[in-house]
C-alpha positions as CSV (number, residue, x, y, z in Angstrom):
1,X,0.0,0.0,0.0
2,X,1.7,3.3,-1.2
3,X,1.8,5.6,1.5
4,X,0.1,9.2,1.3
5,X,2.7,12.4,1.6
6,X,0.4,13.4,4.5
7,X,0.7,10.0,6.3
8,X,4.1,10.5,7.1
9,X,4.9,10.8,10.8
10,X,7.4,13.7,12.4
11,X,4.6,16.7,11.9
12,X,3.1,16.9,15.1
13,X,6.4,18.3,16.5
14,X,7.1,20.2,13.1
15,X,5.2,23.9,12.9
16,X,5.8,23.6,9.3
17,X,3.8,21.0,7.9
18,X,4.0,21.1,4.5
19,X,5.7,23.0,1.3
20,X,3.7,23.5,-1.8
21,X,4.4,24.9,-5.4
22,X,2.5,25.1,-8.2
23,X,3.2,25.9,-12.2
24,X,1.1,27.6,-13.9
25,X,1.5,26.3,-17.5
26,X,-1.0,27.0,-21.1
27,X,-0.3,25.3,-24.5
28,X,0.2,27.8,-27.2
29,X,-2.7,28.2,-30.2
30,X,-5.3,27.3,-28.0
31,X,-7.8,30.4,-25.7
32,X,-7.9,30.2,-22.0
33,X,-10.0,27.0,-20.5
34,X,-13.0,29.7,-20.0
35,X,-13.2,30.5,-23.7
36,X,-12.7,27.1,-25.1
37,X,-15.1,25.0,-26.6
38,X,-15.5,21.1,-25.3
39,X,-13.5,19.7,-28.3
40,X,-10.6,22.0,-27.4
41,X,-10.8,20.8,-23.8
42,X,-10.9,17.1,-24.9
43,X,-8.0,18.1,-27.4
44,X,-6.0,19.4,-24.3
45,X,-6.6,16.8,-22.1
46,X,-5.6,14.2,-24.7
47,X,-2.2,16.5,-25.5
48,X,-1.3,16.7,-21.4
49,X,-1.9,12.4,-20.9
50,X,0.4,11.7,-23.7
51,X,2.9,14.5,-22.8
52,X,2.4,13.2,-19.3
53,X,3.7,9.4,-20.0
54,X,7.2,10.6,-20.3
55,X,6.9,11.4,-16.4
56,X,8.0,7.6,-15.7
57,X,5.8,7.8,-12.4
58,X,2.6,6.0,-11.4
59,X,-0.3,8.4,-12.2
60,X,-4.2,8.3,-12.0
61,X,-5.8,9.4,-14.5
62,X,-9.3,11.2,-13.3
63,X,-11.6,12.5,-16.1
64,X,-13.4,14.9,-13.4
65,X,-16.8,15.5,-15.7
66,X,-17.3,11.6,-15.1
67,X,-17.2,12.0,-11.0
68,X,-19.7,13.1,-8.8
69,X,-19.6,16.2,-6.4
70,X,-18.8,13.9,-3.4
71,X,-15.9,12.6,-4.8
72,X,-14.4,15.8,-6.2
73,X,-15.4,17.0,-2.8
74,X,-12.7,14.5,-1.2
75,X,-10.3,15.7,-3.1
76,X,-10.5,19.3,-2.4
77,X,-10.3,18.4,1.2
78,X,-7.4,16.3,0.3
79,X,-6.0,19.3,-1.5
80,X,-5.5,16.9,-4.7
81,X,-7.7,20.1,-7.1
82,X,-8.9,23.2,-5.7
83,X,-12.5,24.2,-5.3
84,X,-12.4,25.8,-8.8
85,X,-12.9,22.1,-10.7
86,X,-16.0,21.1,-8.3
87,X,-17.7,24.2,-9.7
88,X,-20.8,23.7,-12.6
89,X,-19.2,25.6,-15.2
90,X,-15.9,23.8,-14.7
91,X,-16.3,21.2,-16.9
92,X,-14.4,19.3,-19.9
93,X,-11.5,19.4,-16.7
94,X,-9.5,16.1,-15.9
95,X,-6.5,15.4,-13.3
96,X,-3.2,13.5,-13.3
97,X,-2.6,11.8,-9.5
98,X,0.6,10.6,-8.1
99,X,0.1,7.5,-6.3
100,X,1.2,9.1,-2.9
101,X,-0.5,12.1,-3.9
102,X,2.4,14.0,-3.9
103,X,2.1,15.2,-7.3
104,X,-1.0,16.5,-9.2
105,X,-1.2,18.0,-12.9
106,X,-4.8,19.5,-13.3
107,X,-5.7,20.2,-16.6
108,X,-8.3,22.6,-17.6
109,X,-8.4,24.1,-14.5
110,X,-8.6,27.8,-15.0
111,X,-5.0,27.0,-17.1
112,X,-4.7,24.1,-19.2
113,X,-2.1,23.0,-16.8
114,X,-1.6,23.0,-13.3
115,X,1.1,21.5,-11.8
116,X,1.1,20.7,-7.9
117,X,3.5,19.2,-5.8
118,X,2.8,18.8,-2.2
119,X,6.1,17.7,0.2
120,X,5.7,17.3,4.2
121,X,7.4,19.3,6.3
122,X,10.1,22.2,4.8
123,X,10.8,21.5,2.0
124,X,10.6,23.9,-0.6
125,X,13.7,23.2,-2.5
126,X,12.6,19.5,-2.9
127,X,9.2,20.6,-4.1
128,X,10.5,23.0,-6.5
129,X,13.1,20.8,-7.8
130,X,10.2,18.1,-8.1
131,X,7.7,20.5,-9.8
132,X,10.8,21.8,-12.7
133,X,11.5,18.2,-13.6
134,X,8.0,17.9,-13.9
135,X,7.6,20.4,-16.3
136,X,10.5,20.3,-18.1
137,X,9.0,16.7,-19.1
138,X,6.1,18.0,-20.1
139,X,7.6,20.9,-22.1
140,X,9.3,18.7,-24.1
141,X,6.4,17.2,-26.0
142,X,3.7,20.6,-25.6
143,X,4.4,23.8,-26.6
144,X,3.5,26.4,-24.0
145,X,1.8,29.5,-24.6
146,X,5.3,31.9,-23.8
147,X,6.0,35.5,-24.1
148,X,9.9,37.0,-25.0
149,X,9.0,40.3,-22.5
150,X,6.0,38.8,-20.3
151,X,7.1,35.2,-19.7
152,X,4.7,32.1,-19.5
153,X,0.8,33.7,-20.3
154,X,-2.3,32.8,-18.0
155,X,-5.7,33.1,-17.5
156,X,-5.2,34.9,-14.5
157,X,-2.2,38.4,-14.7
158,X,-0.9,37.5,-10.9
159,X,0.1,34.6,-12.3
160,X,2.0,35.9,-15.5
161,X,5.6,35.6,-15.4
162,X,7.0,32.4,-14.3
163,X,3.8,31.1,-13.0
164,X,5.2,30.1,-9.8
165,X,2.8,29.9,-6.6
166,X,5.2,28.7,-3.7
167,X,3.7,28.3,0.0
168,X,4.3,26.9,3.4
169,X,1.7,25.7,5.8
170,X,2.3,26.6,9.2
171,X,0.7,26.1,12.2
172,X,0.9,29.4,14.2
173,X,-2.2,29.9,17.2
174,X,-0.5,31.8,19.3
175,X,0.0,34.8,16.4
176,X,-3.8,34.0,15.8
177,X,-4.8,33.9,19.4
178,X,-3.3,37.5,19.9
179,X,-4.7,38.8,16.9
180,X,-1.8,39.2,14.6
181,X,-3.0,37.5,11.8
182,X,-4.6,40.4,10.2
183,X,-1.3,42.6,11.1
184,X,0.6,40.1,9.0
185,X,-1.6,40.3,5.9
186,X,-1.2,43.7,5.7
187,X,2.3,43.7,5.9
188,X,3.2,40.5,3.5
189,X,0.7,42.2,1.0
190,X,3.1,44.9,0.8
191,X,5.6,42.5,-0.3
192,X,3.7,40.7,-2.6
193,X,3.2,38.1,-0.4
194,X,0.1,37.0,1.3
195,X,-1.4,34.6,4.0
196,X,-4.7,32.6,3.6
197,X,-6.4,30.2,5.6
198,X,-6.2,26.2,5.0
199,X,-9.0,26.0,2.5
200,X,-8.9,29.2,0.4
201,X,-8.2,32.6,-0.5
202,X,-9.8,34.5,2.8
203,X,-7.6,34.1,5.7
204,X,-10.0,31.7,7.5
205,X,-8.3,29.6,10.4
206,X,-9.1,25.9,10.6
207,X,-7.2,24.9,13.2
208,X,-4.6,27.7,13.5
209,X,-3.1,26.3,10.1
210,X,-2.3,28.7,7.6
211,X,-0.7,29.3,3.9
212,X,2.1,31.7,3.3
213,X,2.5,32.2,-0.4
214,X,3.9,34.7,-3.2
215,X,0.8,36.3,-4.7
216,X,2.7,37.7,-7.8
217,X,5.1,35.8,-10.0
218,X,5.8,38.7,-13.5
219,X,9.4,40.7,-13.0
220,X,11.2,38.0,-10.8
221,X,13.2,34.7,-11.1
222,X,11.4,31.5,-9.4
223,X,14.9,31.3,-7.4
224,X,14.4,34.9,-6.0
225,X,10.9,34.1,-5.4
226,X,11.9,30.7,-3.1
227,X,14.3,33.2,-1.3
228,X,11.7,35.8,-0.5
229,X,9.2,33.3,1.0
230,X,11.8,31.5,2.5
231,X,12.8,34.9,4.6
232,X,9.3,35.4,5.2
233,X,8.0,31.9,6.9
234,X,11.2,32.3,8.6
235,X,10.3,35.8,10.5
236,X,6.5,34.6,11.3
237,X,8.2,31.4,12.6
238,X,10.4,33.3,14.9
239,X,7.9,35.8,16.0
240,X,5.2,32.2,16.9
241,X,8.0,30.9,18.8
242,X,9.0,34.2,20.1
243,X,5.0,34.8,21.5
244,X,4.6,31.0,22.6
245,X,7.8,31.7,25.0
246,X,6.8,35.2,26.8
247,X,2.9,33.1,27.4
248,X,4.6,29.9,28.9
249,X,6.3,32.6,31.3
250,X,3.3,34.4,31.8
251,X,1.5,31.3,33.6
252,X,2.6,27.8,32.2
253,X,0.3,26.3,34.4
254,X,-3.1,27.9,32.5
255,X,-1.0,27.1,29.1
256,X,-0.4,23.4,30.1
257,X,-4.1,23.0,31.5
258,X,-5.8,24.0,28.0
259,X,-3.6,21.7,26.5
260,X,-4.2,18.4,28.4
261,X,-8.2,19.4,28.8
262,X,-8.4,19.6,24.8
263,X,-6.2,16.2,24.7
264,X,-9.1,14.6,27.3
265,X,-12.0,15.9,25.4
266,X,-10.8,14.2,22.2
267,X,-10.1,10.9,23.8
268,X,-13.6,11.0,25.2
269,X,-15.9,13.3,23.4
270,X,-18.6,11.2,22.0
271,X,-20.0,13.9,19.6
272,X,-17.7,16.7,18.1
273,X,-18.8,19.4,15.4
274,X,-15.9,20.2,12.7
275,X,-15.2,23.5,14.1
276,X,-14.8,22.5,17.8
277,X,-12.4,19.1,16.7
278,X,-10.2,21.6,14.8
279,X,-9.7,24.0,17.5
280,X,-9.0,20.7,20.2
281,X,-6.5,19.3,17.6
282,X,-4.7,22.5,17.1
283,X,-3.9,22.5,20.7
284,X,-2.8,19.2,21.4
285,X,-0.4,19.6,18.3
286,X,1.0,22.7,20.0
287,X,1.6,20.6,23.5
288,X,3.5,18.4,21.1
289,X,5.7,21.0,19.3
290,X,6.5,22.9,22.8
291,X,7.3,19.5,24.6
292,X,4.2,20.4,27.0
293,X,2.0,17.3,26.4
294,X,3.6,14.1,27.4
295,X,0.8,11.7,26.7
296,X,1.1,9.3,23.9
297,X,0.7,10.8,20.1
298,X,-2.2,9.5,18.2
299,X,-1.9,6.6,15.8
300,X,-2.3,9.4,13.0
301,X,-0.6,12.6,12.5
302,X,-2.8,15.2,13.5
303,X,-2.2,16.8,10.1
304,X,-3.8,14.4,8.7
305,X,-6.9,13.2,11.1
306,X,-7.6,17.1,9.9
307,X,-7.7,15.9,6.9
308,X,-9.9,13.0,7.6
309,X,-12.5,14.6,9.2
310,X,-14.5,16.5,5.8
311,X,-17.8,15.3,5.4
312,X,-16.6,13.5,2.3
313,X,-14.1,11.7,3.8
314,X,-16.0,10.6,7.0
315,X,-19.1,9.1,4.7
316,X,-16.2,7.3,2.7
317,X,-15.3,5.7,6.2
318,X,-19.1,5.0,6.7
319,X,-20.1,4.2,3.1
320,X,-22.6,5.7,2.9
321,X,-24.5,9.5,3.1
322,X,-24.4,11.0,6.6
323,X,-26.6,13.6,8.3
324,X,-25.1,16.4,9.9
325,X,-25.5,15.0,13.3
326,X,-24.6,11.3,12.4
327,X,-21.3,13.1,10.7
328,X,-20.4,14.7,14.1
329,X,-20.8,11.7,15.6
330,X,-18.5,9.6,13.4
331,X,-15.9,12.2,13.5
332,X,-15.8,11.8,17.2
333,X,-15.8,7.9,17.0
334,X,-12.7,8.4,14.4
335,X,-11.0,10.5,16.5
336,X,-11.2,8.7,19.5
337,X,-10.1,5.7,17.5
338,X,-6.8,7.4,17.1
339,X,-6.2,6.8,21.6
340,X,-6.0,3.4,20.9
341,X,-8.1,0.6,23.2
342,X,-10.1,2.8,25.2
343,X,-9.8,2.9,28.7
């Protein structure tokens, strides 16, 4: 059984928990996805699976108008496509999946081609290097849509330029607790950077976690861009760490308290809505990154038990459609799973 990217253990003491990029790639004599007609989609589609055979990896193939909302649900929560290919105008759209998931190429997304890899923990020269070979593969057999002055073209002009989206996912509650999240938005914006929450654009927090990513890639090299985020994750690192230090100080004894009370609720809870199990996982993972929590870990990352608990992925676990109530109590059941033989 291959294992997933996000099934690998070492995160819950890691605040980074994973490095993303993305390419953002179009072939050349053929309009943006939202102007194309269902023959040049099919056309395009065909192009990217051949071109994609020279990748010498074990893909899945996913022709997305074939599969149901539930199921492209799953994969959004997964973070295998983004919300944009689950929409009803999104369609003639297919996906290329990398066994362990660590690799996606959508195609037809807003571009032709987007190309995804996803690496645990930092590692945003190993995603990088993974996401060039990719497309250097690719480029080999498609000819790209490419500009002398303005570099690779997109649907989108934030994207123009080298088409390079790179981000880190952090964990960082105490910047959120004391309201600095919206402090550092500002101030990244400035830079052409920007933070968002763990399932989109708006700087929503589910479970403290949160993206830091370039949000312009014309008039700079992809190398300078790695750089820039680098510096940055590493200042909004130091300044969590920093805040988590002066509050253990403060009172310890409070700190440590919160912790171990959201540890026992999860081990015993018999009925937990998403919002609440978010908020109870984000803590115990911070007991584990301070050294605070000393009880056993979970048989899962907590990373991914996150993952696990969407509605799509706790009816997969049921098999079959679950109400809202029977949802939060199967998340609950799954989650206390994690403890091992109850007590």
């Amino acid at each position: 059984m291959v294992t997933k990217w996000y099934e690998k253990r070492g995160s819950d003491e890691n605040i980074i928990i994973s490095t993303r990029v993305r390419l953002a790639r179009n072939l050349k004599d053929y309009p943006f996805p939202a102007k194309m007609t269902e023959k040049q989609k099919e056309e395009v589609i065909t192009k990217v699976r051949k071109a994609a055979i020279n990748l010498e990896k074990e893909f899945d193939f996913i022709e997305l108008t074939d599969v149901d909302k539930y199921t492209k649900r799953k994969m959004v929560e997964k973070h295998v496509i983004t919300r944009r290919l689950t929409e009803d105008d999104a369609t003639g759209s297919a996906v290329l999946v990398k066994t362990d998931e660590e690799i996606s190429i959508m195609i037809n997304e807003d571009d032709h081609i987007r190309i995804q890899v996803i690496c645990p923990g930092d590692s945003v020269d190993e995603a990088y290097k993974i996401a060039q070979e990719t497309d250097a593969i690719l480029e080999k057999h498609l000819e790209y849509a490419f500009h002398d002055k303005y570099g690779y073209l997109t649907a989108s002009p934030g994207n123009t330029g080298t088409g390079l989206k790179a981000s880190y996912m952090v964990h960082i509650p105490i910047l959120e607790l004391i309201g600095q999240i919206k402090e550092i938005s500002s101030a990244l914006h400035k830079l052409g950077m920007q933070i968002k929450g763990m399932y989109g654009d708006r700087v929503d927090s589910f479970g403290s976690m949160y993206y830091i990513c370039n949000q312009y890639t014309m008039g700079k090299k992809e190398e300078a861009i790695i750089d820039e985020l680098k510096d940055i994750k590493n200042k909004i690192i130091n300044q969590e760490i920093k805040m988590r230090s002066e509050i253990l100080d403060a009172d310890s004894l409070e700190f440590e308290d919160k912790i171990y009370k959201s540890y026992a609720n999860l081990k015993y809870s018999r009925i937990m809505n998403p919002l609440e199990a978010m908020i109870l996982l984000s803590d115990v993972k911070l007991g584990f990154e301070t050294g605070i929590l000393k009880e056993p870990k979970l048989k899962e990352n907590i990373y991914k038990i996150m993952l696990m608990m969407g509605p799509s992925r706790l009816q997969e676990m049921e098999g079959r459609k679950l109400t809202l109530k029977e949802r939060d109590i199967k998340r609950a059941t799954y989650i206390r799973e994690q403890f091992g033989k109850e007590e």
